[in-house]
C-alpha positions in Angstrom: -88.4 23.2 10.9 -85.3 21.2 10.3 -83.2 19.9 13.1 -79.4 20.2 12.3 -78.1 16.2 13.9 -75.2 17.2 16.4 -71.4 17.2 15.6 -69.8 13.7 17.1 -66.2 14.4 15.6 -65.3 16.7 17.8 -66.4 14.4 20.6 -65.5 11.5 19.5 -61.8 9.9 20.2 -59.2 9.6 17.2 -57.8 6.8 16.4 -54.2 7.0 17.8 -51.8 5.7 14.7 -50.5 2.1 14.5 -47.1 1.7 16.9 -45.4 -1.5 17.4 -45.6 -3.2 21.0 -43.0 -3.0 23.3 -42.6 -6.8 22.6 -42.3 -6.5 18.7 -39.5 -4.4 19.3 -36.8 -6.3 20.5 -37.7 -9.2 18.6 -37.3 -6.8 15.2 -34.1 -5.6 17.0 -32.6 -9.7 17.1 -34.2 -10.3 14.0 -31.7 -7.5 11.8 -29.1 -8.3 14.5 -28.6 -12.0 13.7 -28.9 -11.4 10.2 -25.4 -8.9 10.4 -24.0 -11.6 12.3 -24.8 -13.8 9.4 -23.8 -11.8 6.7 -20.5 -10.9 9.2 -19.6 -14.3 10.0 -17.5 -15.3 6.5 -15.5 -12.3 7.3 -14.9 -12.5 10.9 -14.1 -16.5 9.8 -11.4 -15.9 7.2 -9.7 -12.6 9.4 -9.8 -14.9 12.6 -8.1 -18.1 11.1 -5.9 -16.4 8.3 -4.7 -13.3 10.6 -5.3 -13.3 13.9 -4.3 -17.2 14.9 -0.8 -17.3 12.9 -0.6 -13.6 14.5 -0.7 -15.4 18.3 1.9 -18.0 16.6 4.1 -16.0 15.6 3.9 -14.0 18.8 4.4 -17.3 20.5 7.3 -18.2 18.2 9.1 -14.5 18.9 8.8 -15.4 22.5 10.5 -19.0 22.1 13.2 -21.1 20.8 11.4 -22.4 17.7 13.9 -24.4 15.1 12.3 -24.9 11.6 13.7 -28.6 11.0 14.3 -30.2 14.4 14.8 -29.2 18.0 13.3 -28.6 21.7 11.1 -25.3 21.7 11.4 -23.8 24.7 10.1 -20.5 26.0 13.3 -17.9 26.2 12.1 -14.7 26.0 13.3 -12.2 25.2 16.4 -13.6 23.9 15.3 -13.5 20.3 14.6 -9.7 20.3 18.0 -8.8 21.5 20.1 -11.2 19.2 18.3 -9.2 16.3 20.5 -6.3 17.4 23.7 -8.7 17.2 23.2 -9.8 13.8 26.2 -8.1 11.2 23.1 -7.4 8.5 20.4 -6.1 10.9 21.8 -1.9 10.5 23.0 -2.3 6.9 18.9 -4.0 6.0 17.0 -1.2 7.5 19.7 1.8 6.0 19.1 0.3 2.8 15.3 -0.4 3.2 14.7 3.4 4.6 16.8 4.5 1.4 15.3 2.8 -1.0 11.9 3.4 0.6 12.1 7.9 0.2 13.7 7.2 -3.0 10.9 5.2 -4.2 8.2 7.2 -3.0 9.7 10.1 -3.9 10.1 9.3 -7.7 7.3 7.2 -8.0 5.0 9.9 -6.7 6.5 12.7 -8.8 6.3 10.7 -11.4 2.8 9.4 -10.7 1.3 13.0 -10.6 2.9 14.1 -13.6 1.5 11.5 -15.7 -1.9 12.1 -14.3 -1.8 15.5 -15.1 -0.9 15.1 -18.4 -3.9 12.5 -19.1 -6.3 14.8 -17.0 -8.3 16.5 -19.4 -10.6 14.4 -22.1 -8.7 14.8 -25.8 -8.1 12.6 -28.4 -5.8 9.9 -27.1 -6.0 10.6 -23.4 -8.0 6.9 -22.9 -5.2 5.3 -25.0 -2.3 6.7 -23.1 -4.4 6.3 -19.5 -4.5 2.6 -20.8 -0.4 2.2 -21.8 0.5 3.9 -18.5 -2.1 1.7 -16.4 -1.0 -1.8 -18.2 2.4 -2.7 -16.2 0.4 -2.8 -13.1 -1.7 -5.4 -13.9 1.6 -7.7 -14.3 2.8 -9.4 -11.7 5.4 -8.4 -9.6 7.2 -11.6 -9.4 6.9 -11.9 -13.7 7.7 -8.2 -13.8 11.1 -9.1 -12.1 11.9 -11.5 -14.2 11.5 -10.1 -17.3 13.5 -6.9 -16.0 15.9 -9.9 -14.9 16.6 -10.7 -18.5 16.6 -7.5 -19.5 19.6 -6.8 -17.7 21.6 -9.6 -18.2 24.6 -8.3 -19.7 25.5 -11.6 -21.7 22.0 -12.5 -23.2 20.2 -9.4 -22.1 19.1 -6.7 -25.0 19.9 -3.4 -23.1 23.6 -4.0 -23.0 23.7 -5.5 -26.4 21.9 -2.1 -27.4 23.9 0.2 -25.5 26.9 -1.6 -27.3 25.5 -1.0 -31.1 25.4 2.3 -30.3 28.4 3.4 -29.1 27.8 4.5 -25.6 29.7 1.5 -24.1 32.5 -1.1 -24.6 32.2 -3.5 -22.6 28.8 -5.3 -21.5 27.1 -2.9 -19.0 26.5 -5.3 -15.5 22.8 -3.2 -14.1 22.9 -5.3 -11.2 26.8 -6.0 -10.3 27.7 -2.7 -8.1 25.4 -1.6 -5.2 24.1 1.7 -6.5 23.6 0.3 -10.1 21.1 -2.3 -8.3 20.0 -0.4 -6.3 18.7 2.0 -9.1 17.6 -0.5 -11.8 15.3 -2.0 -9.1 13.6 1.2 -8.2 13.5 1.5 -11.9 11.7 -1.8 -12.2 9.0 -0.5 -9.4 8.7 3.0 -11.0 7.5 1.4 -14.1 5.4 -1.1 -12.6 3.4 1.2 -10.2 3.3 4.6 -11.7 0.1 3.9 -13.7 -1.6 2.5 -10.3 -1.4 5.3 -8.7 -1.4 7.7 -11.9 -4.6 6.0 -11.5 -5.3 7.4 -7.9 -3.9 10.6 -8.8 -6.3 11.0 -11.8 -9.4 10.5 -9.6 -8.5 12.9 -7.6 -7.6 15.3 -9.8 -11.1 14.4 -11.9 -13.1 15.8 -8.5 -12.0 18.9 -8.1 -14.4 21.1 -9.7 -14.1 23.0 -12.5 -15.9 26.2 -11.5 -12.5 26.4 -8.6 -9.7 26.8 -11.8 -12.3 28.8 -14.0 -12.7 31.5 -10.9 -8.9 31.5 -10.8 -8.2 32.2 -14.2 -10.4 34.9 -14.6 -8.8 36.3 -11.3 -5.4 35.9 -13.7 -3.5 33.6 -11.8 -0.8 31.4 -13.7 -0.6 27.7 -14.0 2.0 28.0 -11.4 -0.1 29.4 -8.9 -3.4 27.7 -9.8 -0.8 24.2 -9.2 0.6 25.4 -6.0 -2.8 27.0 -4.2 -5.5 24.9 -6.0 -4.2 21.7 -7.6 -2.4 20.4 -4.8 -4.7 21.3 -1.4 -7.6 19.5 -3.1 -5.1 16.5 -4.3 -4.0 16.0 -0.5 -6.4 13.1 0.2 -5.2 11.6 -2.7 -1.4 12.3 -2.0 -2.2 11.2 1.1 -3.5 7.5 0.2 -0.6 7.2 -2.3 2.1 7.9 0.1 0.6 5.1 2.7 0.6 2.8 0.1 3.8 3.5 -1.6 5.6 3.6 2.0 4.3 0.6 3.5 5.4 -1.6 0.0 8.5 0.2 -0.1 9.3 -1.0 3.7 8.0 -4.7 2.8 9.5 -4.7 -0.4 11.4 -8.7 -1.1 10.5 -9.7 -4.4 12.1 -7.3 -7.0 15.6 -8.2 -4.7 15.3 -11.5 -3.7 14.7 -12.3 -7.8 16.5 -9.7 -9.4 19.6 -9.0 -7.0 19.1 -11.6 -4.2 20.5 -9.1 -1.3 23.9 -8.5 -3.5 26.6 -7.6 -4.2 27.8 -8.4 -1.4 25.0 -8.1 0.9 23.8 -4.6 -0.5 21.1 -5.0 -1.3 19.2 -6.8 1.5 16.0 -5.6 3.1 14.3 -6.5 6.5 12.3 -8.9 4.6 14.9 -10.4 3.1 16.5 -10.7 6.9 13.6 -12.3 7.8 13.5 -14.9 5.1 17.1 -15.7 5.9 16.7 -16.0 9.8 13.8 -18.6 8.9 14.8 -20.4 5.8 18.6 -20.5 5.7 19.3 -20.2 9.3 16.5 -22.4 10.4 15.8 -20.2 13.1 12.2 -19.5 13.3 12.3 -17.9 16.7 14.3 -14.6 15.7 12.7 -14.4 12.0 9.4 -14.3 14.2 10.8 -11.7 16.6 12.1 -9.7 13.5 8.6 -10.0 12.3 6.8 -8.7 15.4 9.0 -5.6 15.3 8.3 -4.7 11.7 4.6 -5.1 11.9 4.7 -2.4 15.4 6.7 -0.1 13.2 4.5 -0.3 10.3 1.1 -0.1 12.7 3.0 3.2 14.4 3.5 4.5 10.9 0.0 3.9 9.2 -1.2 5.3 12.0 0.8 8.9 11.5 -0.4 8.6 8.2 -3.9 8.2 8.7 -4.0 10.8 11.4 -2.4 13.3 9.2 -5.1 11.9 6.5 -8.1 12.7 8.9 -6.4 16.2 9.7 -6.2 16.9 6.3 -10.2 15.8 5.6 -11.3 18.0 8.3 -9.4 21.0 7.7 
């Protein structure tokens, strides 16, 4: 008679699985904590000494008397923020600065988007003409002004001389000597430079909205018109959305294209709050109020970002 052994498996206790100690825990914790810190640090580094400590200086310069050559510094606060207001070019900089920023991003966007939609779909020759429209951004602004500089010189310049040869004008044309006429060859300047950037933006955008969505719609028998309106542009809003913040806060910062192509003329035309700040600091050696003028721009442009990215995160959730 054979006696079956008894069952010990059931009796006997499992092995609970391996958990780390309290102890190890912490340690593992400090361990990936001081290694974030480490890889953070460069970061933290650079935005601490190249931002945030000439941010306090400036603060501290709005807030005193601060001479650029020579002179006592002396706290007198806020007497730089309220002789902004007095100065004869403070009203005329921020009309023409507003202007020139909706007519900007107005035709640069318009222009943007068209330019995207035309390269959208993969043909023969959409990478080549991607490429052409993409290449003036990669110029610098500075070189891009001056080369537009020359262009519109109406003495050595080859858009008068061409304008001359045939026919369409008399006299050498002078892009630059009235108000509106340098007003407009500037923002021609930045349309040509920047509507291949964000053609660019535009295009990867447009290149994520699926296919299936304008297929559907088609064989529901809407028009191009409609599939633009109620498809093409909802999905593009993000998009839209990042070009405008981009092509508003440049637009409001703009100095270059002016200072080298019109340098605030004729007459003071053509001068943006940039340029007013340059001039406070470097012509009028007065530190102080180009610091206060400073402060006041970089609140406006914090309050606007901020609209923009709250209408950004409404538009990502809806």
């Amino acid at each position: 008679m054979q006696v079956k052994a008894p069952d010990r498996t059931a009796a006997e206790p499992r092995t609970p699985p391996h958990r780390p100690s309290p102890a190890a825990v912490p340690s593992r914790w400090r361990s990936r904590t001081a290694k974030g810190l480490a890889y953070a640090a460069p970061t933290a580094v650079f935005v601490a000494v190249f931002f945030l400590l000439p941010l306090l200086l400036v603060g501290q310069m709005s807030l005193s008397d601060w001479p650029l050559l020579a002179g006592d510094r002396g706290l007198n606060a806020p007497e730089n923020y309220t002789d902004i207001t007095g100065s004869t070019l403070f009203r005329p900089a921020i009309r023409f600065t507003l202007l020139y920023t909706v007519i900007v991003t107005a035709v640069l966007l318009a222009l943007a988007l068209g330019l995207a939609l035309l390269v959208q779909e993969s043909r023969p020759g959409a990478g080549f003409f991607r490429t052409v429209y993409f290449l003036p951004s990669a110029l610098g602004l500075a070189s891009a002004s001056l080369l537009f500089w020359g262009l519109y010189s109406p003495t050595t310049g080859p858009l008068s001389r061409l304008l001359e040869k045939l026919g369409l004008v008399d006299d050498p044309v002078s892009f630059l000597g009235t108000p509106t006429s340098a007003l407009l060859s500037t923002v021609f300047l930045i349309v040509w430079k920047f509507a291949g950037f964000y053609m660019l933006i535009l295009l990867v955008g447009l290149q994520r909205i699926p296919h299936e969505v304008y297929e559907a719609a088609r064989m529901d028998g809407a028009s191009r018109g409609q599939i633009f309106r109620s498809i093409t542009l909802p999905l593009l809003r993000p998009s839209l959305a990042l070009c405008l913040l981009l092509c508003v806060t440049g637009s409001l910062l703009a100095f270059d294209q002016f200072f080298i192509l019109t340098k605030g003329g004729p007459d003071n035309s053509t001068v943006t709050v940039v340029q007013l700040i340059y001039r406070e600091a470097f012509q009028r050696l007065n530190l102080g109020t180009a610091a206060a003028l400073s402060i006041v721009v970089l609140a406006v442009l914090l309050l606007l970002n901020a609209l923009q990215f709250r209408g950004l995160r409404h538009t990502d959730d809806s």
